[in-house]
C-alpha positions in Angstrom: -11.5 -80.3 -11.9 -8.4 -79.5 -9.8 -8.6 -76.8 -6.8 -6.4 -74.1 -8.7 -8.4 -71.4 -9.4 -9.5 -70.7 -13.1 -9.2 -67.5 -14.2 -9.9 -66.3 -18.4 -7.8 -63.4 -18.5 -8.9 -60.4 -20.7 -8.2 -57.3 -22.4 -9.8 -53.9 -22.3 -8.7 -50.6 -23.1 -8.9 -47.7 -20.8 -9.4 -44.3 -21.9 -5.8 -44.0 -22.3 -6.1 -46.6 -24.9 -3.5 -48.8 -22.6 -5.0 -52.4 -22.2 -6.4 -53.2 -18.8 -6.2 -56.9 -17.2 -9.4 -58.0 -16.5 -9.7 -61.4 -15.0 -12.9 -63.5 -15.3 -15.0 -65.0 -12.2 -13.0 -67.3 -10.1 -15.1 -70.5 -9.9 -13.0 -72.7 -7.8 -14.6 -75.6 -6.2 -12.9 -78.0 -3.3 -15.4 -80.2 -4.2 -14.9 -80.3 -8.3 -18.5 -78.2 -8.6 -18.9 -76.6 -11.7 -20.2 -73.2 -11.1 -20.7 -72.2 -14.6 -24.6 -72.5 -15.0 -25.4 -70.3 -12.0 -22.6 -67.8 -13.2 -24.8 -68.0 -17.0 -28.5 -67.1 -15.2 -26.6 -64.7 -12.8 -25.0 -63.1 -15.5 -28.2 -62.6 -17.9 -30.2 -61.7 -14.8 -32.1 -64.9 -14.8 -32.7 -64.8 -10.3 -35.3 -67.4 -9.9 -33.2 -69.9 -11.6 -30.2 -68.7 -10.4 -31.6 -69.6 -6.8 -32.7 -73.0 -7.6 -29.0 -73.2 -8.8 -27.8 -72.1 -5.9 -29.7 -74.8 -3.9 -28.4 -77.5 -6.2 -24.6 -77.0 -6.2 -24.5 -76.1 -2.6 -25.9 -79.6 -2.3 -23.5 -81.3 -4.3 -20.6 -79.3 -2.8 -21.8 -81.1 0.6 -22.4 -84.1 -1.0 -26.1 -84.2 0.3 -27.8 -84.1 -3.3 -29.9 -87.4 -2.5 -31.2 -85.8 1.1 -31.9 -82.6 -1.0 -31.4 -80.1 2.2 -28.5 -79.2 4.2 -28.3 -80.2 8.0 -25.8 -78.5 10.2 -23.2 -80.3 10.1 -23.0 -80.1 6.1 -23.2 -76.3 7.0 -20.3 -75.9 9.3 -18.4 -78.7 7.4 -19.6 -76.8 3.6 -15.9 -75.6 1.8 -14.8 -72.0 2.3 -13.8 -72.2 -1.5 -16.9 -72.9 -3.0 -19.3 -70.7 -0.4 -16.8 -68.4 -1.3 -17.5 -68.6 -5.3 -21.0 -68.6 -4.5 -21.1 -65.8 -2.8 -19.1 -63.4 -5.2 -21.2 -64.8 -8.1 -24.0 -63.4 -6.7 -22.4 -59.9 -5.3 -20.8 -59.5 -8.8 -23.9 -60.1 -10.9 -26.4 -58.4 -8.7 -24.0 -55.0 -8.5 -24.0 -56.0 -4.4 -27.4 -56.5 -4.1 -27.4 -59.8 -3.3 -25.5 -62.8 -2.0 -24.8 -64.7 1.5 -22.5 -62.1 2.8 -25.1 -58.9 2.2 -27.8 -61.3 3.7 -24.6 -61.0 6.7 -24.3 -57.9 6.8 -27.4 -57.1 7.0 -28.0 -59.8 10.4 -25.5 -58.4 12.1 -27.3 -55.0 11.8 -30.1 -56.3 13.6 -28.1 -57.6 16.2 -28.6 -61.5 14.6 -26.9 -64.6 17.0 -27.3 -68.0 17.2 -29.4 -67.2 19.8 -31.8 -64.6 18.2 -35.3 -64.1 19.0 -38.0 -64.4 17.0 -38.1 -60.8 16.6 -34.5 -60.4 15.4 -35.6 -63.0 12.6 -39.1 -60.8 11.6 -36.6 -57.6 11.9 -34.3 -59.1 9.4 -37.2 -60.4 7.1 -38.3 -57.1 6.9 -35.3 -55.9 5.8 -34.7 -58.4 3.1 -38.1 -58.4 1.7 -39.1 -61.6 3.0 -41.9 -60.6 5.6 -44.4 -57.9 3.9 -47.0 -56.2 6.5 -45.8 -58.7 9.3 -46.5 -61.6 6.9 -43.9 -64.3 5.6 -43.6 -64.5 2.0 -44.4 -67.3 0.1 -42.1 -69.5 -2.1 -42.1 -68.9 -4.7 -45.1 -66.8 -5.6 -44.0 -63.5 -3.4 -40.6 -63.3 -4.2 -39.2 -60.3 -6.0 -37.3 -62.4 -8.7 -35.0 -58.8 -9.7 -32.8 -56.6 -8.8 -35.7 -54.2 -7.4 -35.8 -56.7 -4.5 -34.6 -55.0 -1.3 -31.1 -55.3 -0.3 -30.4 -59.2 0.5 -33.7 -60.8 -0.9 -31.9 -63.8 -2.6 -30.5 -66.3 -2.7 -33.6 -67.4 -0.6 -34.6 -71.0 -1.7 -31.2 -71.9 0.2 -33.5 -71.7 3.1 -35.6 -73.9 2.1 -32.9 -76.4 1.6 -31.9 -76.2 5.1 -32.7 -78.1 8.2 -32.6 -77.9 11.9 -31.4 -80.1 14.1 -33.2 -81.6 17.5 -35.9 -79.6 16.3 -34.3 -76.0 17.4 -34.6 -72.9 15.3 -37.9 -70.9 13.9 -39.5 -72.6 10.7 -41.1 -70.8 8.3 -43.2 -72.0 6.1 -40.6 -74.5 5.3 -37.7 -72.8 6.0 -35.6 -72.6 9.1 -34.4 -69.8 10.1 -32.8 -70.5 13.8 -29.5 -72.5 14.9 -28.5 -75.2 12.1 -30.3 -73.1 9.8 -29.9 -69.8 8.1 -27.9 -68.7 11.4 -25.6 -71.5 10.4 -25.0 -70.2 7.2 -24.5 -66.0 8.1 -22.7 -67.1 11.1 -20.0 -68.7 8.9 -16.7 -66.2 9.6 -15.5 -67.1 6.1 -18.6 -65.0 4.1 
């Protein structure tokens, strides 16, 4: 699959019956990842499968499928393109609900860092839907698999395919949320 993106190019009519342009996802890849399944369970609203997805291309994008998790160097080295894709997939097909860069915007209005405390991290749980009553939720029986999530709830088993390195950062159950973790990922300028 070359780099160029690939667009299916469409016609619609607007109400002045004049046909509109409507081009179809870009699903680029640096990598030659084909982003088609997660746009299919994105696009018929299938989350839960969509996230497991998510975990699996970002992993072959960063040629770590054998490790199965991403360390911080696969992070900081992962393709603008294809986090990119990623990303608007999931903006698009959750009507801005979800995706890496809500899960963004969302840090940086807690005042997230690389060198957040732990209370930064429970702040910005609780606004995603991932701590409930001061509790972590649990994968995957807790999560809100739907667009009635809160604001930035998935993708979430991303985290769970991340690691830290020289044991830095705040695990929770499993996942780790602090420097060559999550951070790594909403830190990224290109999201």
């Amino acid at each position: 699959m070359s780099n160029q993106p690939q667009f299916d190019v469409f016609l619609a009519h607007n109400s002045q019956d004049k046909p509109d342009i409507i081009q179809a996802d870009d699903l680029s890849s640096a990598k030659g990842v084909d982003y088609t399944q997660l746009q299919n369970l994105l696009a018929v609203g299938k989350w839960k499968e969509a996230d497991e997805e998510t975990l699996a291309v970002m992993l072959k994008a960063s040629g770590r499928e054998a490790e199965g998790w991403l360390d911080e160097e696969s992070i900081e080295n992962f393709p603008c393109t294809d986090l990119r894709t990623i990303d608007q997939l999931w903006v698009k097909y959750s009507n801005e609900r979800f995706g890496l860069s809500v899960q963004k915007h969302i840090w940086e209005s807690v005042r997230g860092n690389p060198d957040a405390s732990y209370e930064t991290f429970c702040k910005f749980g609780d606004r995603v839907g991932w701590r409930v009553k001061d509790n972590w939720i649990d994968y995957p029986d807790e999560v809100i698999f739907s667009t009635s999530a809160p604001e930035g709830h998935l993708p979430l088993q991303l985290c769970s395919g991340l690691r830290c390195g020289c044991g830095d950062g705040i695990w929770v159950y499993g996942w780790c949320l602090g420097a060559g973790g999550l951070v790594s990922v909403l830190s990224r300028p290109d999201l």
